[in-house]
C-alpha positions as CSV (number, residue, x, y, z in Angstrom):
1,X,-61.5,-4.9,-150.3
2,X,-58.2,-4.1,-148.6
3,X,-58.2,-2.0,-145.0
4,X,-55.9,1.0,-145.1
5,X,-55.4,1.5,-141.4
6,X,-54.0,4.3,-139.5
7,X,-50.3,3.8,-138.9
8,X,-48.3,3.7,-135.9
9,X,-45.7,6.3,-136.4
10,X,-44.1,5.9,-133.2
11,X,-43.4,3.4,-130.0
12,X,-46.1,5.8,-128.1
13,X,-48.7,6.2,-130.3
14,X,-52.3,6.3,-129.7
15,X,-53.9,8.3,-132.3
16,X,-52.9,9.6,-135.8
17,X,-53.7,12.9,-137.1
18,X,-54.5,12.5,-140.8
19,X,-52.5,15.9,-142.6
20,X,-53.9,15.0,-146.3
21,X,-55.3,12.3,-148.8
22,X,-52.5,12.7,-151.7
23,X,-54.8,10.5,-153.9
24,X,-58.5,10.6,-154.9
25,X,-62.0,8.5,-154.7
26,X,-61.3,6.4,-157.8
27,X,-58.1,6.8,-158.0
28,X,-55.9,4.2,-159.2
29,X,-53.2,3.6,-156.4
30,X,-49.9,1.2,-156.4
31,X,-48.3,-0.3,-153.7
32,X,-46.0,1.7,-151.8
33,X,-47.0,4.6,-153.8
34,X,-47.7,7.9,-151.4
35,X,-51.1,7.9,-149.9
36,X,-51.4,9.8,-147.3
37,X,-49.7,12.3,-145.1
38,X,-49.5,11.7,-141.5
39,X,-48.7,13.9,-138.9
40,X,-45.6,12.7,-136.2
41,X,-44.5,14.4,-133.3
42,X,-41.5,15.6,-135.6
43,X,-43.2,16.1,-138.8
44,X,-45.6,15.6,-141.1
45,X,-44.8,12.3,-143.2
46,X,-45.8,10.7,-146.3
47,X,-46.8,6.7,-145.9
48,X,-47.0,4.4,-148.5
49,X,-50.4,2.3,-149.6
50,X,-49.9,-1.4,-148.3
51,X,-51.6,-2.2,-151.2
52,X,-52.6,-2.0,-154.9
53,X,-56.2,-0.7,-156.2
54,X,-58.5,1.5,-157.0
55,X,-59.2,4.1,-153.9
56,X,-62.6,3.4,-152.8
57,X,-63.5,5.6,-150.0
58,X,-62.7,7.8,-147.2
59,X,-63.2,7.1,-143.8
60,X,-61.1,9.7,-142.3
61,X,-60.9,13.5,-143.1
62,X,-58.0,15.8,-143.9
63,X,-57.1,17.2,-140.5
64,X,-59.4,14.8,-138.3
65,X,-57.8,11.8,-135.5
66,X,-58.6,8.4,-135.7
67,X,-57.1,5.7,-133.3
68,X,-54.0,3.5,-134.4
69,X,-55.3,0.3,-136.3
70,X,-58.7,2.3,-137.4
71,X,-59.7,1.3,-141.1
72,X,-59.6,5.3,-142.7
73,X,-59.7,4.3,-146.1
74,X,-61.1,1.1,-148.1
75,X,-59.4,0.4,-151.6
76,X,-60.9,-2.2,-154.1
77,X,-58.6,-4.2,-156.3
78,X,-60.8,-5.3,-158.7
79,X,-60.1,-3.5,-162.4
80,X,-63.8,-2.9,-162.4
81,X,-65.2,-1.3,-160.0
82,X,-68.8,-1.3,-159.0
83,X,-70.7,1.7,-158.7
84,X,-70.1,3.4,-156.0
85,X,-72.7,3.8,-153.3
86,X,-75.0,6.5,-152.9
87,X,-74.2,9.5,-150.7
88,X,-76.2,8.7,-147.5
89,X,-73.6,5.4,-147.1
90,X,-70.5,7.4,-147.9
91,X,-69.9,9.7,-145.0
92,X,-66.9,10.7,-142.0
93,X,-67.4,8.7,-138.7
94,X,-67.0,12.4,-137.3
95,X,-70.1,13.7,-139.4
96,X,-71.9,10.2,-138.5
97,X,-71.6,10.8,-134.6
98,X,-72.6,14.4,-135.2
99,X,-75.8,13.5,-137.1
100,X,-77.2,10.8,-134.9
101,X,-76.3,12.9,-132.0
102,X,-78.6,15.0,-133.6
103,X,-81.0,13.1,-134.5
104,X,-80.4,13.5,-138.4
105,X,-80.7,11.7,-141.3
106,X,-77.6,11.3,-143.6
107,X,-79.9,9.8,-146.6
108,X,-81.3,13.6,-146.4
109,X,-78.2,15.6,-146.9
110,X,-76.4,16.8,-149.4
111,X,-72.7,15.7,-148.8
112,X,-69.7,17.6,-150.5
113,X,-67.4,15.3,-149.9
114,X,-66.1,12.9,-152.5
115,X,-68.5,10.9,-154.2
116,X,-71.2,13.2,-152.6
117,X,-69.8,12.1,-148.9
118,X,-71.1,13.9,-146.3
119,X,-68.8,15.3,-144.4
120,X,-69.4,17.4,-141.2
121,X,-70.0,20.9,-142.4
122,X,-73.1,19.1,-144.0
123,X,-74.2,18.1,-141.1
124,X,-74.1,21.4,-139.5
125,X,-75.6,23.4,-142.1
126,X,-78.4,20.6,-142.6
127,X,-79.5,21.6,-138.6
128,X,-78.5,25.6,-138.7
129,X,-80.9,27.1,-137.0
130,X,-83.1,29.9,-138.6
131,X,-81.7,33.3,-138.9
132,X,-83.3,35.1,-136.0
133,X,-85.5,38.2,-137.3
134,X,-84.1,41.5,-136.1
135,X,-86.3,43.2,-133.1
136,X,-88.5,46.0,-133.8
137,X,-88.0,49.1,-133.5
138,X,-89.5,51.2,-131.1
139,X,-91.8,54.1,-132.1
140,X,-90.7,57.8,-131.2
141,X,-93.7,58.3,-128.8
142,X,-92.5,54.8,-126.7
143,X,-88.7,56.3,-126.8
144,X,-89.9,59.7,-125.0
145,X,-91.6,57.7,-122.4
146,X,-88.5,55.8,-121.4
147,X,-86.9,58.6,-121.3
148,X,-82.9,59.1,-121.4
149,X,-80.8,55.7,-122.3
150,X,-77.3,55.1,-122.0
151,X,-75.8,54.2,-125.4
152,X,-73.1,52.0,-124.9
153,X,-69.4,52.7,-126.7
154,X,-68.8,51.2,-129.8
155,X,-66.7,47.9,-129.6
156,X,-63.3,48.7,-130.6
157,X,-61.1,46.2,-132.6
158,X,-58.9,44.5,-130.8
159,X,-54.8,45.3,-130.6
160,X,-54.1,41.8,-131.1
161,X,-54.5,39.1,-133.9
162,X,-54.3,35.2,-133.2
163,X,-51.7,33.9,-135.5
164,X,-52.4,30.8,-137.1
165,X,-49.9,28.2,-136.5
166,X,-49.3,25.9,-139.3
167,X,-48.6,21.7,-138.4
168,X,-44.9,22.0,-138.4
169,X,-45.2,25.3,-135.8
170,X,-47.9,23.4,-133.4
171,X,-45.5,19.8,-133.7
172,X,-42.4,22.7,-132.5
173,X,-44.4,23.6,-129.8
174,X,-45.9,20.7,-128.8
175,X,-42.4,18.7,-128.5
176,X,-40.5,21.3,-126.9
177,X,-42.8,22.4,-124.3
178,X,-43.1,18.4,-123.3
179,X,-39.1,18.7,-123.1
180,X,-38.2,21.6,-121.4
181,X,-39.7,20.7,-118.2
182,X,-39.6,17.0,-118.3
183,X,-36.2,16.5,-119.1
184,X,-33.2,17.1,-116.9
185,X,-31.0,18.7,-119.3
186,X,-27.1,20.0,-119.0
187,X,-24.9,22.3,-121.7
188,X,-21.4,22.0,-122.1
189,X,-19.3,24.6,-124.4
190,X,-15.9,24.7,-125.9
191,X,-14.3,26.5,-128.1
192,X,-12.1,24.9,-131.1
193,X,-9.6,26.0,-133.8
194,X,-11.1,25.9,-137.1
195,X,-7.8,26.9,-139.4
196,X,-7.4,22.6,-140.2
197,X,-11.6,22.3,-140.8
198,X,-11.6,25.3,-143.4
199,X,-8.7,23.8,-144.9
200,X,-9.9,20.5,-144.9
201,X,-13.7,21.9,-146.8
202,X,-11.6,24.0,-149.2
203,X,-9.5,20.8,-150.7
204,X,-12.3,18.8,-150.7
205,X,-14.2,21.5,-152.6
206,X,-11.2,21.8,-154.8
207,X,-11.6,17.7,-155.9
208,X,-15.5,18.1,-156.1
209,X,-16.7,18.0,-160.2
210,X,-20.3,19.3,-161.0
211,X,-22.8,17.5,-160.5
212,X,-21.4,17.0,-157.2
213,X,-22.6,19.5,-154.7
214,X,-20.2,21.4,-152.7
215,X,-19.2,20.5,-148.9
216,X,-20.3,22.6,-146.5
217,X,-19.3,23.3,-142.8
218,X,-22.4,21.1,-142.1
219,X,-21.4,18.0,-143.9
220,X,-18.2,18.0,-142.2
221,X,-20.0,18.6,-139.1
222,X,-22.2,15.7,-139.6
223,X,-19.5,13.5,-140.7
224,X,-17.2,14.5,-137.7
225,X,-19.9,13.9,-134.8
226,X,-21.0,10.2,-136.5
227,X,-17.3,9.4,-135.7
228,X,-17.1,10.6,-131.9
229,X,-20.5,8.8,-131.4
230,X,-18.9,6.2,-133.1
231,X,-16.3,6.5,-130.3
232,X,-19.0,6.9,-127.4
233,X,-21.5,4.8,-128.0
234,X,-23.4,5.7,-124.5
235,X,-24.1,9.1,-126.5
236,X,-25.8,7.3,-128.8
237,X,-29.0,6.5,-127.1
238,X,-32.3,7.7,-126.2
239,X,-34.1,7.8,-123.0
240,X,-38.1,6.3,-123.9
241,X,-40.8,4.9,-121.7
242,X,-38.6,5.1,-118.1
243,X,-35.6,3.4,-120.1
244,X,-32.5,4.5,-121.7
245,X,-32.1,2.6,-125.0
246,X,-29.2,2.3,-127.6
247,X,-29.1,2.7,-131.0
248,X,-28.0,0.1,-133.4
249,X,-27.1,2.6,-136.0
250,X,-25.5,6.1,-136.0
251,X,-27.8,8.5,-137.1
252,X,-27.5,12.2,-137.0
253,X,-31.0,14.9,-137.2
254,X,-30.1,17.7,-138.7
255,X,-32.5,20.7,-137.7
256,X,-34.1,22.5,-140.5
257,X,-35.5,25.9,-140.8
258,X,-38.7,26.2,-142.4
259,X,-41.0,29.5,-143.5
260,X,-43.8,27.4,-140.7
261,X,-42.0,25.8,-138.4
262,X,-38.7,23.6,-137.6
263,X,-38.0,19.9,-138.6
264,X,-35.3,17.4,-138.2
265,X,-34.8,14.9,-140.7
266,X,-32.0,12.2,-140.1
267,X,-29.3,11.2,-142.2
268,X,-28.6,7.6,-141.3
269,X,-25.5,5.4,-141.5
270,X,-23.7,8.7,-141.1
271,X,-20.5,6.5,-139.8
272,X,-20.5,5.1,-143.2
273,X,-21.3,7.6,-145.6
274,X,-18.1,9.5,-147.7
275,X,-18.6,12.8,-146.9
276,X,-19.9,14.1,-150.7
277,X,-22.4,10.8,-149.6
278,X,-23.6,13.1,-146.7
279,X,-23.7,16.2,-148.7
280,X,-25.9,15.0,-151.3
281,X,-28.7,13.1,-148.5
282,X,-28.4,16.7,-147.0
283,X,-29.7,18.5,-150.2
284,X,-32.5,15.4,-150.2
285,X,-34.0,15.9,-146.8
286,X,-33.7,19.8,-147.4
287,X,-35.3,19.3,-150.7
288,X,-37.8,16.9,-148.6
289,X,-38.3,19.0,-145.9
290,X,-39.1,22.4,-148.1
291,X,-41.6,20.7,-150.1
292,X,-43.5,18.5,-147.2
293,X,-42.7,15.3,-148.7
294,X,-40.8,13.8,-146.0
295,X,-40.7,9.8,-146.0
296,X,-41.2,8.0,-142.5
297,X,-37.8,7.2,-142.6
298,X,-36.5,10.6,-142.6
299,X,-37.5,11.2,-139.4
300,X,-36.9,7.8,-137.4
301,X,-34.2,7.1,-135.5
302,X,-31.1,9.3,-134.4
303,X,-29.4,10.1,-131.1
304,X,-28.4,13.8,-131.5
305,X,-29.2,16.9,-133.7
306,X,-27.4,19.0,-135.2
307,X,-28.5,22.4,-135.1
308,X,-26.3,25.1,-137.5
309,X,-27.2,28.7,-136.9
310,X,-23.5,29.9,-138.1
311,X,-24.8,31.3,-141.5
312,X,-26.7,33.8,-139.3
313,X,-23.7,35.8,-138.1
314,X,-24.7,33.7,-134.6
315,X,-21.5,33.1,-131.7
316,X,-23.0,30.5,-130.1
317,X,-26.1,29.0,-128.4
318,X,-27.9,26.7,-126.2
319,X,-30.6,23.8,-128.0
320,X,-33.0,22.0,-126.4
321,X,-32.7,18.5,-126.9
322,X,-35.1,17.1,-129.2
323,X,-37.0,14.3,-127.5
324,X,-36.3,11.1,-126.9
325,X,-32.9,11.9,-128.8
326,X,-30.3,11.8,-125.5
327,X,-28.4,15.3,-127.2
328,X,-28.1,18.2,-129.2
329,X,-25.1,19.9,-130.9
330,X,-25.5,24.0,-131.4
331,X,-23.1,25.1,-133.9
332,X,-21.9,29.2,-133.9
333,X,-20.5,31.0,-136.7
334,X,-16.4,30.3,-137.3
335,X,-14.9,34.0,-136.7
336,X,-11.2,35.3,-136.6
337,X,-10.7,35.5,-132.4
338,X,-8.1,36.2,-130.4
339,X,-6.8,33.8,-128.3
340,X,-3.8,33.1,-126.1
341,X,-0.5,30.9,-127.8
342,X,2.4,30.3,-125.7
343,X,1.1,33.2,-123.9
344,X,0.7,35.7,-126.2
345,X,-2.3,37.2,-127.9
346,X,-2.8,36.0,-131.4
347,X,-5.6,35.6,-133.8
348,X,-7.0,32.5,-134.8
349,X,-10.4,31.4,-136.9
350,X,-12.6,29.8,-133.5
351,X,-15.7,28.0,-133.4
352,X,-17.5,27.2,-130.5
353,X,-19.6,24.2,-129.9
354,X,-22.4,23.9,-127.2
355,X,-24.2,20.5,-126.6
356,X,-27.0,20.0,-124.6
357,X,-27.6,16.3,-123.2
358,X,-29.9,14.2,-121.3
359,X,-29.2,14.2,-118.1
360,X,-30.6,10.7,-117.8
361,X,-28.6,9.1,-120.8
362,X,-25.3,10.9,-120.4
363,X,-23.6,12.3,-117.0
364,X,-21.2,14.8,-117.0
365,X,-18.5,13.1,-117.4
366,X,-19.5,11.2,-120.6
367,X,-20.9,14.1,-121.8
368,X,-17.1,16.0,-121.4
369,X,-15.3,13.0,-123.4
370,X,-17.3,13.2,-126.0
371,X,-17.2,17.1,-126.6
372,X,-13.3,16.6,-126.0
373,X,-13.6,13.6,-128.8
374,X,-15.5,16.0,-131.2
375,X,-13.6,19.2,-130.3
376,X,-10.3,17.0,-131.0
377,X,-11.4,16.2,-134.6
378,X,-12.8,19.0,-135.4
379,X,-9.4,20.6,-134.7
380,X,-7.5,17.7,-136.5
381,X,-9.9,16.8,-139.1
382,X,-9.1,13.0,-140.4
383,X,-9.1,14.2,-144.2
């Protein structure tokens, strides 16, 4: 028998939340096939079986914790497997608890679960207690004797309905809220020139050949902030456990909008990649993202986010930075401005740029040379 054991996802980890089982009891699995979906602080991942063999049991439910280095699942590698065991030894350690707390008998229930597991909704249907039998009701002679009642107004419905937050929404929530007030953040803003960037997208759009995807604002983006972090490497850091730490790689998150909730997958090596390199990992992660079958290594890693909310007619903004990640770059729309040249009003395609940072990884003034850095290439793109 091999141990599948609940991963550590993260340098803090405790506990894993177990999303879904992507295989079945009796399945035949390969190593580093997908097994199972875990649940991160920035998204729900897939993780790969350590191991080949036939998928034994389930310790673990879909949805329930289980501490880091906990055996949730047991697979067999033997081509043969021997029958599997009868119900009352398959069962969750969640519906175990509950039935000896109890006082119940597994070998007497009825379990739903694969392979006849029982699971907990066995348990608590196996000690439901009996439907109560309605009270009687009074005769008309005992009514006139107690004379006048007060009837009571109907229960009205009420004006508001709890909306059920998906995994992605609660991970949003759950992330920010821990950043807002425990990290001492800044913004800076400035406001660039985009005539050289849409030039620079429209040549390289001219040069790209299907199959190719086309360049977006984005890609250029990504590719353009990789080299000023490239440039300032106390930017790229993050702030973990009471230290600040630096990256060994530049890797950019690039925040996606999803129909439950936002995620930021990273594109890494972003210093490296050729910018129709960066616009095809984009299209993967997106792809990734939409579907929920992002890998563990789409969401390690990275200094700073971008987050692009230009396609929505949107000037500018203020992002929260994305913890332990030391900044985050909010991207408006480019629009046709008026500005001052040699001191008279002209009009000129602007975008302007707002990054949030760290107080505790960058100052002030670090944070200004690298906005200057980024605002300078933007404005004089390298291609």
């Amino acid at each position: 028998m091999t141990d599948i054991i609940m991963p550590a996802l993260g340098m803090s980890q405790d506990t894993g939340r177990l999303v879904s089982w992507l295989k079945q009891v009796g399945d035949w699995v390969e190593k580093g096939e997908p097994l199972m979906e875990i649940e991160t602080d920035k998204a729900a991942v897939e993780v790969e079986s350590p191991a080949s063999g036939y998928l034994r049991q389930l310790l673990v439910e879909a949805g329930e914790e289980a501490p880091v280095g906990q055996v949730i699942a047991l697979l067999e590698e033997k081509a043969e497997r021997s029958p599997a065991p009868a119900a009352a030894i398959l069962a969750s350690p969640k519906a175990r608890a509950l039935a000896a707390q109890r006082g119940l008998s597994l070998a007497q229930m009825h379990g739903s679960g694969p392979h006849g597991a029982v699971l907990v909704a066995d348990v608590l249907a196996a000690n439901a207690p009996p439907a109560a039998e309605p009270p009687p009701t009074p005769s008309h002679e005992a009514a006139k004797e107690a004379g006048p009642q007060t009837v009571e107004p109907p229960e009205t419905e009420a004006p508001l309905h709890e909306a059920p937050l998906s995994a992605a929404w609660r991970q949003m929530i759950e992330r920010l809220s821990a950043s807002w007030p425990a990290t001492p953040q800044f913004n800076l803003l400035r406001e660039v020139e985009a005539t050289q960037l849409i030039a620079w997208r429209k040549r390289l759009n001219e040069q790209t050949q299907p199959p190719a995807p086309k360049i977006t604002f984005t890609d250029l983006l990504i590719r353009l902030t990789a080299l000023a972090l490239r440039q300032h490497p106390q930017v790229n850091a993050i702030f973990q456990h009471g230290k600040v730490w630096r990256c060994q790689e530049i890797a950019i998150g690039l925040a996606i909008a999803l129909e439950d909730g936002l995620v930021a997958p990273v594109i890494h090596h972003a210093d490296r990649l050729s910018i129709a390199q960066i616009a095809q990992e984009r299209l993967d992660r997106i792809a990734r993202a939409e579907t929920g079958r992002l890998r563990l290594e789409d969401v390690q890693g990275g200094a700073l986010t971008i987050s692009n909310l230009g396609m929505y007619k949107v000037d500018g903004f203020a992002a929260i930075v994305n913890p332990p990640q030391a900044a985050i770059l909010a991207v408006g729309r480019i629009a046709e401005r008026v500005v001052a040249l040699n001191g008279l009003p002209v009009v000129r395609s602007t975008l302007l740029l707002s990054v949030s940072f760290d107080h505790r990884v960058v100052d002030g003034a670090r944070g200004a040379r690298f906005l200057d850095t980024l605002g300078d290439l933007l404005e004089q793109p390298p291609g």
